[in-house]
N, C-alpha and C positions, 0 to 999 in steps of 0.2 A: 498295305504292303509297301513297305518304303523303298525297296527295289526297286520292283516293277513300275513303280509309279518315276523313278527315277528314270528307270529305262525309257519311256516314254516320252519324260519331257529331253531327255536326251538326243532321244531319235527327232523328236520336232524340232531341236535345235538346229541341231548335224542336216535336218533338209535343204538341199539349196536347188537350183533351176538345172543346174548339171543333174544331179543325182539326186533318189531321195531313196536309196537301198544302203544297207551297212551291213557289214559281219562283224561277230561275235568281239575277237579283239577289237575290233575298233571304236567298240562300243563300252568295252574295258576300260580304252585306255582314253575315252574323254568322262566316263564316268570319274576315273581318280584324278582327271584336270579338275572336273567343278566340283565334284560331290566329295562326301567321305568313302574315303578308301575300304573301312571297316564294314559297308557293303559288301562289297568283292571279299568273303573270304577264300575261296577258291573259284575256277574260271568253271568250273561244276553247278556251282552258286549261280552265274550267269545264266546259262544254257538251260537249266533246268527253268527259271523266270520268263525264259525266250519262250523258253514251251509253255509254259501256264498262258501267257500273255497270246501266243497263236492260236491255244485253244480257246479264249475269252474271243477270239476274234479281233483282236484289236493289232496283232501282227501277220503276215500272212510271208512266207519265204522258198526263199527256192535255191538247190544248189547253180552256181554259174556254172557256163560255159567252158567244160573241160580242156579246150584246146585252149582259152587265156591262161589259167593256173600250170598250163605245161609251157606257154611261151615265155610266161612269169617265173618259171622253173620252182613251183611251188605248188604245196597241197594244194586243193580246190576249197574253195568256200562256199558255207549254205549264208546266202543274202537273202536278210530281211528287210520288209519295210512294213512303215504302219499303213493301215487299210484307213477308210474313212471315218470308221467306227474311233481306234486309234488315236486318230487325228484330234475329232471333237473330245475323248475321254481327255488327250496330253492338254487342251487347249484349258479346257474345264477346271482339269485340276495344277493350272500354272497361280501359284498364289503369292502376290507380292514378297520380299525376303522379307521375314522377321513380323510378318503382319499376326501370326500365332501367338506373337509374344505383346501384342498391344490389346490381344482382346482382355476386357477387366474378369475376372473372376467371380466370383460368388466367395462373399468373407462368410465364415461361420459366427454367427451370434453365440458368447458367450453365454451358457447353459442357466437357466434359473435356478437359484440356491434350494 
């Protein structure tokens, strides 16, 4: 699932010693920094991946604290983060760029007449 697998090495990205929770757009909008955009075809696209990935267990989330989203004069946000499960599946499937394209193939032998 080339999403969800995105979303994941994303969210391991985006971890840092401040924070390791994200919401929905902000997870948008560093997916169309690194990745293909053609992912994201709508932000429905997103959310519904959030949820496959929460239910696998590998994300777990909670709406914030309503009185920040009202200080910030702005909806409230459901923040995700990766669980430990998460953590090892994003670390697992972190695969050098372009290494897909070095593996050799298998040539087909020309068929006996």
């Amino acid at each position: 699932m080339p999403l969800e697998a995105s979303i994941l090495a994303a969210a391991a990205g985006m971890r840092s010693a401040e924070s390791h929770e994200f919401y929905g757009y902000q997870i948008a909008r560093h997916l169309a920094d690194v990745s293909d955009r053609r992912l994201l075809t709508a932000y429905g696209t997103l959310y519904r991946a959030l949820g496959r990935l929460e239910q696998m267990g590998l994300l777990e989330s909670h709406w914030e604290d309503p009185q920040r989203a009202a200080d910030d004069n702005r909806p409230g946000r459901r923040l995700y983060a990766l669980t430990t499960n998460g953590i090892a599946v994003a670390r697992a499937a972190q695969v050098e760029p372009g290494a897909e394209e070095r593996v050799p193939r298998k040539r087909r032998g020309v068929a006996p007449a």
